[in-house]
C-alpha positions in Angstrom: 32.2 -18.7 55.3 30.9 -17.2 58.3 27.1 -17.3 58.8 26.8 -13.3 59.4 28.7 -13.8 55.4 26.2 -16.5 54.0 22.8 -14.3 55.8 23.9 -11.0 54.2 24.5 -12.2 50.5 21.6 -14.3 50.8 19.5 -11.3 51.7 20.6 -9.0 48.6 19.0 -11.4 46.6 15.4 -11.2 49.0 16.3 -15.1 49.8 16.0 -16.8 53.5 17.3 -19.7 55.1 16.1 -22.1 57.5 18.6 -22.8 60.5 19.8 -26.1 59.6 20.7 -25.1 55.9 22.9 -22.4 57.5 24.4 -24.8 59.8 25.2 -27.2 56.6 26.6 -24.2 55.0 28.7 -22.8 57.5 30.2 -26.3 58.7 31.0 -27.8 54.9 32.8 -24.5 53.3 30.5 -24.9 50.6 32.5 -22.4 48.4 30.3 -22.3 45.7 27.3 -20.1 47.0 27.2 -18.7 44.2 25.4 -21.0 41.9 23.5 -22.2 45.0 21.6 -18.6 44.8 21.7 -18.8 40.9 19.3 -22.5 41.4 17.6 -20.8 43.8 16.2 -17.8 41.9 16.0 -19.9 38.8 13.5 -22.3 40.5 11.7 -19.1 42.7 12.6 -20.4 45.8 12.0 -18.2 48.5 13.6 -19.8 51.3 17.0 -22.6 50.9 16.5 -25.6 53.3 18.1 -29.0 54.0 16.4 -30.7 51.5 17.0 -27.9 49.0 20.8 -27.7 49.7 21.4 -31.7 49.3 19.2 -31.6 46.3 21.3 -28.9 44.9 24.9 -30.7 46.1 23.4 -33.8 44.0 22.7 -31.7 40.9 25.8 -30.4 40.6 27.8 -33.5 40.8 25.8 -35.4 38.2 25.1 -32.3 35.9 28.9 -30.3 36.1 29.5 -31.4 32.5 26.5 -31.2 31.1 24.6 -28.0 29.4 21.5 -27.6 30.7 19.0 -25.2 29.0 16.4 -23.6 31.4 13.0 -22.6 30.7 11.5 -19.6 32.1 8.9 -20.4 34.4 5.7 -18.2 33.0 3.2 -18.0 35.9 -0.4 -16.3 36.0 -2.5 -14.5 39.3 -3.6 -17.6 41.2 -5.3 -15.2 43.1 -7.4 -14.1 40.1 -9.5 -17.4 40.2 -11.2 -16.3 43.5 -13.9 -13.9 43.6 -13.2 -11.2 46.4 -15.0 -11.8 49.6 -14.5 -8.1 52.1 -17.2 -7.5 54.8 -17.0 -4.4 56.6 -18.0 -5.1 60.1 -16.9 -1.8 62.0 -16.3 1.6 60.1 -16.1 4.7 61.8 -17.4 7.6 59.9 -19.4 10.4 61.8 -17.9 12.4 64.0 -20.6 13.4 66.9 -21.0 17.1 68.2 -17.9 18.6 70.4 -17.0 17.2 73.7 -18.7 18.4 77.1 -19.2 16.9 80.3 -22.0 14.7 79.3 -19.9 13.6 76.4 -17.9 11.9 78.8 -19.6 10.8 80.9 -21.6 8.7 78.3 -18.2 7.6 77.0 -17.2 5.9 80.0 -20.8 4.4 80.8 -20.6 2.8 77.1 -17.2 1.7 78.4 -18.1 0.1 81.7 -21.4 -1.5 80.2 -19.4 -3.0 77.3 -17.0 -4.8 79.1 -18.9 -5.5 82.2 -20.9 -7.7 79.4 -17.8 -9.5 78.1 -17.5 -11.0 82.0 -21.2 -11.5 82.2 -20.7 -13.9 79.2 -17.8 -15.6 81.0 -21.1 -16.2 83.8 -19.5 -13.9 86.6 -22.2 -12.6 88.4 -20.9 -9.5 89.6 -22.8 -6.5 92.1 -22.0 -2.8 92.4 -20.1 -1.4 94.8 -22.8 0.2 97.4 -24.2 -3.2 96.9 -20.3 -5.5 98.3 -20.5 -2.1 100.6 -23.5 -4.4 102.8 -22.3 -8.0 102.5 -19.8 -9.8 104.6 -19.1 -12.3 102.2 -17.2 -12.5 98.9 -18.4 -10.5 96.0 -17.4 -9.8 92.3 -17.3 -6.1 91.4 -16.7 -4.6 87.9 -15.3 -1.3 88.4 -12.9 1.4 86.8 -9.8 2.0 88.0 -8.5 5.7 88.5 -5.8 5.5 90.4 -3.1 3.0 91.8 -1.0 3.3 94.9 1.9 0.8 95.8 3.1 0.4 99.2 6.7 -0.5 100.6 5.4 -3.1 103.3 4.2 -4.9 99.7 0.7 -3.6 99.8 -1.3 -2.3 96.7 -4.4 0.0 97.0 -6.5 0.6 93.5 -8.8 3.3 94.0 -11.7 2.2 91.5 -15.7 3.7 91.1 -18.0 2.3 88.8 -21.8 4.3 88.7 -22.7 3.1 92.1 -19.9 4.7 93.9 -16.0 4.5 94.8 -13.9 1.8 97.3 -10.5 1.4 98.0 -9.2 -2.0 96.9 -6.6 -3.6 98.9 -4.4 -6.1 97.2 -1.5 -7.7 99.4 -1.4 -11.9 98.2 2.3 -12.0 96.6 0.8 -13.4 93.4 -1.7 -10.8 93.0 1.2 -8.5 93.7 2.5 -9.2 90.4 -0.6 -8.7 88.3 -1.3 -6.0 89.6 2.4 -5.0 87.3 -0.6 -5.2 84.4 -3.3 -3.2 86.0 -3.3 0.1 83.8 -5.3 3.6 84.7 -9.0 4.2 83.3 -9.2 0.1 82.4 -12.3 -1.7 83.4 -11.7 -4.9 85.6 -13.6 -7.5 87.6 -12.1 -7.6 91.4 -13.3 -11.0 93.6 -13.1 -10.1 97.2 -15.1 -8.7 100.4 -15.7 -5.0 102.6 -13.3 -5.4 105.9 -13.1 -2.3 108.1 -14.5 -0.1 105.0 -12.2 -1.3 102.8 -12.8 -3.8 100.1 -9.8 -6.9 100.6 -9.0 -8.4 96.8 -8.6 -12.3 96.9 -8.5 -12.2 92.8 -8.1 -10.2 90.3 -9.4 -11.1 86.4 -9.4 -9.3 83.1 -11.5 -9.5 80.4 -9.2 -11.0 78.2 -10.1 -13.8 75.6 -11.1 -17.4 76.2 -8.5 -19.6 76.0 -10.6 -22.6 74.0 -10.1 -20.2 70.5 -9.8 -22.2 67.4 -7.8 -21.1 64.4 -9.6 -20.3 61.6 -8.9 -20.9 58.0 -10.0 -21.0 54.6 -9.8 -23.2 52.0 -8.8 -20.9 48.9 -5.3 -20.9 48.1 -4.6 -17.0 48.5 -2.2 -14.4 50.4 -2.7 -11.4 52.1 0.2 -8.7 52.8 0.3 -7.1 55.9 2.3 -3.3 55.7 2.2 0.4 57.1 4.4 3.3 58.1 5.5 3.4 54.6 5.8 7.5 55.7 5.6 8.7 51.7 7.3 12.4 52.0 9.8 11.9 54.6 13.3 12.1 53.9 13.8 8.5 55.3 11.2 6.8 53.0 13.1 4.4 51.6 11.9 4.3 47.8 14.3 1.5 46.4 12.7 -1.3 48.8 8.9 -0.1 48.4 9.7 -0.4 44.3 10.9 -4.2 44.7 7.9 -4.4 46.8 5.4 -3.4 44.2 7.5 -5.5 41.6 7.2 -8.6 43.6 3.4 -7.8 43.6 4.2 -7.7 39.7 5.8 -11.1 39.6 8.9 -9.6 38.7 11.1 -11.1 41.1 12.0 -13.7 43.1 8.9 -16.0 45.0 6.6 -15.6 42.2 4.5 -18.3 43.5 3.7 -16.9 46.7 3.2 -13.3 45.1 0.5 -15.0 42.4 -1.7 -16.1 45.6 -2.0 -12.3 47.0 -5.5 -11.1 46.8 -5.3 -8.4 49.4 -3.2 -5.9 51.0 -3.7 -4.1 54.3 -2.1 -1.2 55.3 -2.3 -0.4 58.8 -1.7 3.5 58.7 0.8 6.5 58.0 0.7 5.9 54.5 2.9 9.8 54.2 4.7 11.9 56.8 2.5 14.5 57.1 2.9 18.1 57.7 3.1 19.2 60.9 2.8 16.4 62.7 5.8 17.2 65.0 8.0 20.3 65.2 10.3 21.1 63.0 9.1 18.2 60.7 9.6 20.7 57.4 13.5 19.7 58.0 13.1 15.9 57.4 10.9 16.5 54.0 11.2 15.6 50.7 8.0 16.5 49.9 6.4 19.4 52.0 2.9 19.5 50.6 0.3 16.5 51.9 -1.4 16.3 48.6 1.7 15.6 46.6 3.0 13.1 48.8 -0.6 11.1 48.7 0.2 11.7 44.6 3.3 10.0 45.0 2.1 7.2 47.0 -0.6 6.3 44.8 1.4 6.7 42.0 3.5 3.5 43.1 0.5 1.7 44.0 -1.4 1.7 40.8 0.9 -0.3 39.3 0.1 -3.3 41.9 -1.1 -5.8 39.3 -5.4 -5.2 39.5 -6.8 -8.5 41.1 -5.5 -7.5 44.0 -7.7 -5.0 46.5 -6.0 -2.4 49.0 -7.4 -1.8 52.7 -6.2 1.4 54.0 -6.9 2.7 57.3 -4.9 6.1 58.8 -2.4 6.2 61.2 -2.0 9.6 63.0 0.6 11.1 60.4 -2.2 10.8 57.9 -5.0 13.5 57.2 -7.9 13.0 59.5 -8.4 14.1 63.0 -5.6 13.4 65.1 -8.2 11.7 68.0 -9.1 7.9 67.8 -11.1 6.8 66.9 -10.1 8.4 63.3 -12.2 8.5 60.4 -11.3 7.5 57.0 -8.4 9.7 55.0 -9.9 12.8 53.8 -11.1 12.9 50.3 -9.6 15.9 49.6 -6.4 15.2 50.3 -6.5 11.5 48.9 -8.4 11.9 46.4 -7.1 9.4 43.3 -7.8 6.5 46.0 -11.0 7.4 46.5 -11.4 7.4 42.7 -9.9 3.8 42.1 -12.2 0.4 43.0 -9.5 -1.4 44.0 -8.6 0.8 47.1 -11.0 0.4 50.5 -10.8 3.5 52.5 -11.3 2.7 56.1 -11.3 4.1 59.3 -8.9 3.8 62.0 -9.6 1.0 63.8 -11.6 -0.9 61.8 -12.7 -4.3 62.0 -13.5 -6.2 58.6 -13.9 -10.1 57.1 -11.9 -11.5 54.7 -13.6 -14.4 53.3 -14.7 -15.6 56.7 -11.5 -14.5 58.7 -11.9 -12.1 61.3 -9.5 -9.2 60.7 -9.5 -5.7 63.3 -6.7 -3.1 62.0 -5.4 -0.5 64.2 -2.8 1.5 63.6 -1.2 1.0 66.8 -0.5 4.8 68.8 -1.5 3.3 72.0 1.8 1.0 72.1 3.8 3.8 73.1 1.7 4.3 76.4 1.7 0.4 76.8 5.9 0.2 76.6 6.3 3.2 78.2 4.0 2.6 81.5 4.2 -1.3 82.1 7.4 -2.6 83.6 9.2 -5.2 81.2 7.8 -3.8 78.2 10.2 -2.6 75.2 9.7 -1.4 71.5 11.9 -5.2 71.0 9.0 -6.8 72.7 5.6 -5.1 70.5 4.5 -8.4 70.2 4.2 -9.3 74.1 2.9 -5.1 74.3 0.1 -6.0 71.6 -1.3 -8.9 73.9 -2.5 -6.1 76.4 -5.2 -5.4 74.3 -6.4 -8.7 74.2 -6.1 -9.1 77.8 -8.0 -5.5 78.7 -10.4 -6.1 75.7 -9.7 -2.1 74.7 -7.6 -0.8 71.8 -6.5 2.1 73.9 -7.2 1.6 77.6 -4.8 4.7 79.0 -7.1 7.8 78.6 -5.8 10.8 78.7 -2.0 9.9 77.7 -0.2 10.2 74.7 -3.2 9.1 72.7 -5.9 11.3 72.3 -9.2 9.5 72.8 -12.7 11.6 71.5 -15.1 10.7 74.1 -17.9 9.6 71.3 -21.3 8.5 72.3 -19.9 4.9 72.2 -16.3 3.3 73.1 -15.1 2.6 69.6 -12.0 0.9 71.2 -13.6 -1.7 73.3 -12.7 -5.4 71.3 -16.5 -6.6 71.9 -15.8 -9.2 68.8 -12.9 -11.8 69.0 -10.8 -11.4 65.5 -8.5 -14.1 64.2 -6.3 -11.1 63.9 -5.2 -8.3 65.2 -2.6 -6.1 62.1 -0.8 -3.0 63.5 1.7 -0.7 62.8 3.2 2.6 64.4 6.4 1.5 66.4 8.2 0.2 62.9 9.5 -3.0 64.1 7.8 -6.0 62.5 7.1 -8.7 64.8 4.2 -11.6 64.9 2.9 -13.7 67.8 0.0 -16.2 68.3 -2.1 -15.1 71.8 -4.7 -17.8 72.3 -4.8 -18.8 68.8 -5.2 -14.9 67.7 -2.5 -14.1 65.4 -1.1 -10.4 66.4 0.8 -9.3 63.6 3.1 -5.8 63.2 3.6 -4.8 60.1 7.0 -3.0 60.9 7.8 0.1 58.3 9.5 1.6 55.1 11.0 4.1 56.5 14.7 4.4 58.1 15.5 5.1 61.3 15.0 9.1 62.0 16.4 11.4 64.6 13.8 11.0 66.9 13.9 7.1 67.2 17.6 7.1 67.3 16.2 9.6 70.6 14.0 6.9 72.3 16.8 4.4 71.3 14.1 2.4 68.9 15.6 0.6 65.9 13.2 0.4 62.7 13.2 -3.3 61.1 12.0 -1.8 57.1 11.4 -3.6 54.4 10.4 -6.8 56.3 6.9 -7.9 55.0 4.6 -10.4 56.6 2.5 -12.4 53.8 -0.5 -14.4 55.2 -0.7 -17.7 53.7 -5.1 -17.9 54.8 -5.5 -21.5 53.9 -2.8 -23.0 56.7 -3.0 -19.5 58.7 0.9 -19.5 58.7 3.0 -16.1 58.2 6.0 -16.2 55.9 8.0 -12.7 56.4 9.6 -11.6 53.0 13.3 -9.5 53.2 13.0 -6.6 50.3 
């Protein structure tokens, strides 16, 4: 049997397999795989290994002639032994006055003064730019970039200001050629270098970014948390089957029982419906076409998660709020049955929360297009390496003015001015997980097929793939339903 075979009949039944067991299978015809997946699901293993496999093999020589009666395993909420531990760190709820020209102004000030910080707790010692403007020796300059401008003779200027003034950057070392590939408009940088002829010559350039001496955190209580979003509730696409086996895994009425006993929380990172509206002609790729029903329909499914377990929810920008970020909470009115049920935690989008001592910021994720679609290399198959920019620029959404609107608040909602252990997201509906200085980066992919418009931008949904947080080891196991 071929291993394409022995992948796809393992996943009907929501079962994985670890390289080496497929290599076993594949090489010894082991005809029977049959009864291998009935042992498997009888003893609510989630994933067939080596060990597994030989221990299975042995069985079934010394037990073929035997009857063997089998128990039903009964199993109980693991979970339900801890008390719940959620802190709410960052919550965005009031929306300030209308935007003017002071508005933004203040904005990027907040912006400038936030980060510059983060390098002043690094212990660069930076100066303003009238200041490098009178010395003749090396300086470091925080500034805002507003404008980039590559050269053929392999020459980069960055036009920056920060609230001293304006200079003209000149980068031309080959190494610093290549960064500059990650330099993004509107981002707040510190530039090393000294004023030659008027113009200020860059001998390094440094982000914010995160220390590299991190430690991973964990817990010592035995529980789960599920990571999910884009689950798009309404659309035409939402695929219902897979979100069902979802909640009755949650249930304990499937396979891995053992792992779904330990979940104590679940965080959805955004577009919990389609929306109305959102896009044109959206009316044509509805099920349901009215935004209150298709929040009734969601919640609906949810209630019957088993009660122990609490539900994060922050919105994603097919959900109803305001369409700029940073978003406020899902509007009562529309969502109103979670607002009226304890177990659900109505958050804004992003947010940035505690979990029994782990360090959690949620966003939904919008700015990833921009990131994918600007920085050469970058793909919707590589969100994970995209989702490291905002580590490295310390900012949720450093683009302004792109695809993602940005409401120039009295403060810079965006700017990552706490380290998390991790960073959950959604939006581009392809799961994907990476570690970044020990800071897990996690992409809750979707449950929603692939529609008309992403079959446009050539971008290839991965739904029904779930990651489940195991918090004591801080190790992500990715179910298949």
């Amino acid at each position: 049997m071929k291993k394409k075979d022995i992948i796809r009949k393992l996943l009907k039944y929501n079962l994985n397999i670890t390289p080496k067991a497929l290599e076993i299978l594949e090489k010894e015809h082991i005809s029977d795989l049959n009864k291998i997946i009935e042992h498997a699901l009888k003893e609510d293993v989630a994933i067939i290994t080596e060990e597994f496999l030989n221990k299975i093999k042995s069985n079934m020589k010394t037990n073929s002639r035997n009857n063997v009666v089998v128990l039903e395993k009964k199993y109980k909420r693991i979970a339900d032994e801890y008390e719940e531990d959620i802190k709410i760190k960052k919550n965005f709820k009031k929306i300030t006055s209308k935007a003017d020209v002071k508005k933004f102004l203040n904005y990027f000030r907040n912006r400038y003064s936030k980060i510059k910080e983060l390098f002043e707790s690094r212990g660069i010692r930076s100066i303003t730019i009238s200041q490098a403007k009178k010395l003749k020796e090396e300086a470091y300059v925080v500034c805002c970039v507003y404008d980039i401008k590559k050269y053929s003779n392999r020459y980069i200027v960055l036009e920056v200001d920060d609230p001293t003034g304006t200079m003209s950057a000149v980068v031309k070392n080959d190494e610093l050629y290549k960064v500059c590939d990650e330099i993004i408009k509107d981002e707040i940088l510190c530039l090393r270098g000294k004023f030659q002829h008027g113009r200020f010559i860059v001998s390094d350039i440094i982000f914010p970014d995160v220390p590299v001496n991190l430690r991973t955190k964990t817990i010592e209580n035995d529980i789960v948390t599920v990571f999910i979003s884009d689950i798009h509730v309404g659309s035409n696409k939402f695929l219902t089957d897979k979100f069902q086996r979802f909640v009755r895994w949650l249930r304990m009425e499937s396979v891995a029982k053992n792992i779904a006993s330990r979940v104590k929380y679940i965080i959805i990172g955004g577009d919990l419906v389609d929306g109305i509206g959102v896009y044109p002609n959206q009316e044509e790729e509805l099920k349901i076409k009215n935004i209150k029903e298709q929040y009734k329909k969601l919640y609906e499914m949810l209630k019957k998660v088993p009660e122990g377990i609490k539900i994060i929810i922050i919105p994603g920008n097919h959900d109803a709020t305001r369409q700029a970020e940073p978003q406020p909470p899902i509007l009562e009115e529309y969502a109103e049955d979670f607002y009226n049920d304890s177990r659900f935690v109505m958050l804004s989008n992003p947010s940035f929360i505690s979990l029994h001592g782990i360090d959690i910021l949620i966003y939904h994720g919008r700015s990833l297009d921009d990131i994918i679609a600007t920085l050469p290399g970058y793909d919707y198959k590589k969100v994970d390496l995209a989702m490291t920019i905002w580590l490295k620029k310390r900012h949720l959404s450093p683009f302004y003015g792109s695809r993602v609107p940005i409401a120039p608040e009295d403060f810079d909602f965006l700017v990552i001015d706490q380290i998390p252990n991790i960073i959950h997201a959604g939006h581009v509906h392809r799961t994907a997980i990476k570690d970044y200085k020990n800071i897990l980066l996690i992409n809750s992919g979707t449950f929603q097929e692939q529609t008309e418009y992403q079959k446009r931008m050539n971008i290839h949904p991965t739904p029904g793939l779930v990651p489940v947080l195991f918090m004591n080891e801080m190790k992500i196991n990715i179910l298949q339903f």
